[in-house]
Steps between C-alpha positions, in 0.01 A plus 500: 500500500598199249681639207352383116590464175233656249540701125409845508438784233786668444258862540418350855848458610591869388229638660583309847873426514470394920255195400848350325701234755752409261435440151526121340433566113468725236325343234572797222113585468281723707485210782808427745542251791544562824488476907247697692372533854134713346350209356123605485518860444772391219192258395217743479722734306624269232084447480440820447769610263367267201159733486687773537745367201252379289178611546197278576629168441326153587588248756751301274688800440506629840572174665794448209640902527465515937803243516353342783560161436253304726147531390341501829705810616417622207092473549545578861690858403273514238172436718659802760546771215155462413399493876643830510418643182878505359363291251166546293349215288252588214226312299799382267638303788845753463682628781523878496717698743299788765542801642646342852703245287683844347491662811714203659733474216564868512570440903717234411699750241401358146361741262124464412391623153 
């Protein structure tokens, strides 16, 4: 499997210390750079972590606070949480994390409020 760069919540990387390859940057804040093999589990977490930080946020701010830089992964992640109800959206167009959304951060070893 192809090894790739990508920035990752610092909470993340606690949680799941085997995802880490080697790792390229720390950039001081809650965000470091790094290799790793887990690319679209790593993808679907960092998604579901900025609901989970924040609250119900719009699309701006989740698109902005996932750290998944191209916007097409980003809607394609996006369109497969809501597929399978990790994601809710509500009449204000925000993004609001679910039950199974907590239920596969727990799995994954982050702490759910």
């Amino acid at each position: 499997m192809k090894k790739r760069l990508t920035y990752v919540p610092n909470e993340i990387i606690e949680a799941i210390p085997e995802i880490v390859i080697k790792p390229f940057l720390d950039t001081g804040s809650d965000v470091s750079k790094l290799k790793t093999r887990q690319f679209d589990i790593l993808s679907l977490l960092k998604l579901l972590n900025v609901p989970k930080k924040y609250g119900n946020v719009g699309f701006t701010t989740l698109y902005l606070n996932s750290q998944i830089r191209m916007k097409k992964s980003f809607l394609n992640y996006l369109h497969f949480a809501l597929n399978h109800n990790f994601l809710s959206k509500n009449a204000f167009r925000e993004y609001g994390l679910t039950g199974n959304g907590k239920n596969l951060l727990k799995l994954f070893g982050l702490k759910v409020n």
